[in-house]
C-alpha positions in Angstrom: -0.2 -25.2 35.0 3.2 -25.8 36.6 4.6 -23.5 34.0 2.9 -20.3 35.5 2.9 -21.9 39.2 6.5 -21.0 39.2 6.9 -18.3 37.6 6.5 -16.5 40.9 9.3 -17.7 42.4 11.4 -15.8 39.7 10.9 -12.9 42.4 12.6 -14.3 45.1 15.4 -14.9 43.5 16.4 -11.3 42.8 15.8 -10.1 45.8 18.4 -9.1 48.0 22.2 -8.9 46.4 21.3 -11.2 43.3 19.6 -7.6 42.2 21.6 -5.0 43.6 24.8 -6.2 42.5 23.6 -5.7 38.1 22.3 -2.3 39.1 26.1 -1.6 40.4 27.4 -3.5 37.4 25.0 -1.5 34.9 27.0 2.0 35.8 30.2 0.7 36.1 32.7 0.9 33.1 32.6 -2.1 31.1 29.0 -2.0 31.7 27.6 -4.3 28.8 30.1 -7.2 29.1 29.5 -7.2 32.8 25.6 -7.3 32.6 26.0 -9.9 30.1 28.4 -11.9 31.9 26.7 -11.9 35.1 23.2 -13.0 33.2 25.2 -15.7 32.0 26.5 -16.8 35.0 23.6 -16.6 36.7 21.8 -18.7 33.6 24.3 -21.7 33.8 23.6 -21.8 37.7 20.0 -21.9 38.0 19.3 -24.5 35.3 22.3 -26.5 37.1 20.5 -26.6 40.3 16.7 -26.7 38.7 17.8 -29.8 36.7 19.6 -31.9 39.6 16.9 -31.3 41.8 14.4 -32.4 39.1 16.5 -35.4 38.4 16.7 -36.5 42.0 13.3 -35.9 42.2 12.2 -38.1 39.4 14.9 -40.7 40.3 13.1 -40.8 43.5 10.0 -41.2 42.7 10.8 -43.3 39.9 12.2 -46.1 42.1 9.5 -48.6 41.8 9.2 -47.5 37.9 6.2 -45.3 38.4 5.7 -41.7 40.6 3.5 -43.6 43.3 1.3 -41.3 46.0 3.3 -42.0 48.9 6.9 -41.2 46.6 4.5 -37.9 45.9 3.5 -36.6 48.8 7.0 -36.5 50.6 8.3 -34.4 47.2 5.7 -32.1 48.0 7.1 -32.4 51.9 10.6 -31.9 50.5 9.5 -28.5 49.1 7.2 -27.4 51.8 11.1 -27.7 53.8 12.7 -25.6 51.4 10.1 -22.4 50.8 9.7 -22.4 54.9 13.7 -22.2 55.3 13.4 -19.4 52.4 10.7 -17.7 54.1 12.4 -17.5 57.2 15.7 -16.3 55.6 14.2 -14.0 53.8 12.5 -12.4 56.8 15.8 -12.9 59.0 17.6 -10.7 56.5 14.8 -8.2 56.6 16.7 -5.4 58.4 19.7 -5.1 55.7 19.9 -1.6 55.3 23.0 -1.1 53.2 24.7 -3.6 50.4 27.7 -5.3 51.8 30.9 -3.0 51.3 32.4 -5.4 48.5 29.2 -4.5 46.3 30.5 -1.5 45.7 33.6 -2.5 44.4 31.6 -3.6 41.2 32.1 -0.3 39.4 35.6 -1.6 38.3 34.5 -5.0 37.9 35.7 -7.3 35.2 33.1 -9.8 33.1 35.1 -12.6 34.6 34.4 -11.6 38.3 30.5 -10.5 36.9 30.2 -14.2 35.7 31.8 -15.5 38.7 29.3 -13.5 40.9 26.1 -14.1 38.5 27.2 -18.1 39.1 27.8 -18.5 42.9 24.7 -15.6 44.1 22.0 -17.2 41.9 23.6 -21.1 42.3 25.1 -20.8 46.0 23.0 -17.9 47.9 21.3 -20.3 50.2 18.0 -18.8 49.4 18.6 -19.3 45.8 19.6 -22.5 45.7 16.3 -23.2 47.8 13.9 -22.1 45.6 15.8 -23.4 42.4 15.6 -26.8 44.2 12.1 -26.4 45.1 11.1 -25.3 41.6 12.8 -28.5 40.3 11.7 -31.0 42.8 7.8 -29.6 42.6 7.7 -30.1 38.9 9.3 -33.7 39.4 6.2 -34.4 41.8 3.9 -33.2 39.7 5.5 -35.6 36.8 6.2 -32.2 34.5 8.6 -32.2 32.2 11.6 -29.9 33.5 11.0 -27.7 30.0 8.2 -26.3 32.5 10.7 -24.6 34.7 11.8 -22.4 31.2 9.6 -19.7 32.0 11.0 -19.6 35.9 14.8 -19.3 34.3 14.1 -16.7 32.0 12.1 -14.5 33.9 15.0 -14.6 36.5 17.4 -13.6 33.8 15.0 -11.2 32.5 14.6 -9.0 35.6 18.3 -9.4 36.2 19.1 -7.7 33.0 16.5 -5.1 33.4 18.8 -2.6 34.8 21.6 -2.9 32.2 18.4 -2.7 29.8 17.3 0.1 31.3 20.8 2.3 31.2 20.6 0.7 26.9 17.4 2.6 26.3 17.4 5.3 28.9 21.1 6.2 29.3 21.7 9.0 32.2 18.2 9.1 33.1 18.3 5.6 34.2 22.1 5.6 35.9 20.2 8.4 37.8 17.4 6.4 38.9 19.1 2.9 39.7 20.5 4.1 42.9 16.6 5.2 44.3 15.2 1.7 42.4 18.8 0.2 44.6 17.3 1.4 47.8 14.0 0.9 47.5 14.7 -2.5 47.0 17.1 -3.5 49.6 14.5 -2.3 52.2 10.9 -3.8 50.4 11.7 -6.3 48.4 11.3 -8.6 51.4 8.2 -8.2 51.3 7.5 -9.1 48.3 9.3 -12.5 48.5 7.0 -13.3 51.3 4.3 -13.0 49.5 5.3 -15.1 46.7 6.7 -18.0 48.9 3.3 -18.2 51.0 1.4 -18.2 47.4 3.5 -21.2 46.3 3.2 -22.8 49.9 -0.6 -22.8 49.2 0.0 -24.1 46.1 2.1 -27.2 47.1 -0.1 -27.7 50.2 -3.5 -28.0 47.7 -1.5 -30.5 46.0 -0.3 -31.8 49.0 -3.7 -33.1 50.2 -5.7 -32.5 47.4 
């Protein structure tokens, strides 16, 4: 069950720049080596911060050679921490009404600064890194293996290609949309990161005391 418990989570970390910036790089001139790139990045990122948290998380609660309740229950507090702090990030950041000037700058990116930027917005965004550690560290309280958090990683990467994907199959008809799917995202998709951290806080909190 872990497997589809986080799967949700894949959402929040899209929102915000780690999204806008491939729908920049999916019109600008090198547009298929810079998707690819910046999916790549990103990739090498998030399973570098999913597997050290797992590993500190099982390393923790492996001290005494076995995952005991008590070692458990303060994983489970560990991650309650980290989806509050994103919650409340997430909602401070709410009233971002335009990309930061820099994003768009991407049109003449290169795939080395669109692997650079996959890596540090999905591996150093401070929301990111919070729910890639709280993805790792719940499946290490749970004693999952981290295999479980595949479905998490690939979902991320999935929507993170979609809009290079969508310019592959559409062409102009998508380059024409991505700006109104751009803006409707940087004003909603708060929303929709709330939602997804307060289903996986009731989720840790029934395993919590369950």
């Amino acid at each position: 069950m872990s497997f589809l418990e986080v799967l949700p989570l894949a959402i929040v970390m899209i929102a915000g720049p780690q999204i806008l910036s491939p729908i920049f790089l999916a019109t600008s001139d090198q547009w298929r080596a810079n998707s690819t790139a910046y999916v790549l990045g990103a990739s090498l990122s998030i399973s570098l911060v999913v597997g050290i948290a797992y590993l500190f998380g099982n390393s923790f609660g492996a001290s005494g050679g076995l995952l005991g309740a008590s070692a458990k229950q303060l994983l489970y507090v560990l991650v309650l921490v980290f989806l509050l702090y994103a919650a409340v990030d997430t909602y401070r950041k709410r009233d971002v009404s335009k990309p930061p000037a820099w994003m768009g700058k991407l049109t003449n990116a290169t795939p080395q600064l669109s692997l650079k930027l996959g890596f540090l917005l999905l591996g150093v965004f401070p929301t990111d890194i919070v729910t890639s550690v709280s993805v790792g560290t719940y499946l290490a309280a749970n004693g999952d293996p981290v295999t479980d958090a595949t479905g998490f990683v690939l979902l991320t990467l999935f929507l993170l290609a979609v809009p290079s994907l969508s310019v592959f199959l559409l062409g102009e008809r998508a380059e024409a949309a991505l700006p109104q799917v751009r803006n409707w995202m940087n004003e909603n998709s708060w929303v929709i990161s709330e939602a997804v951290i307060l289903l996986f806080v009731v989720l840790t909190l029934q395993n919590l005391f369950g």
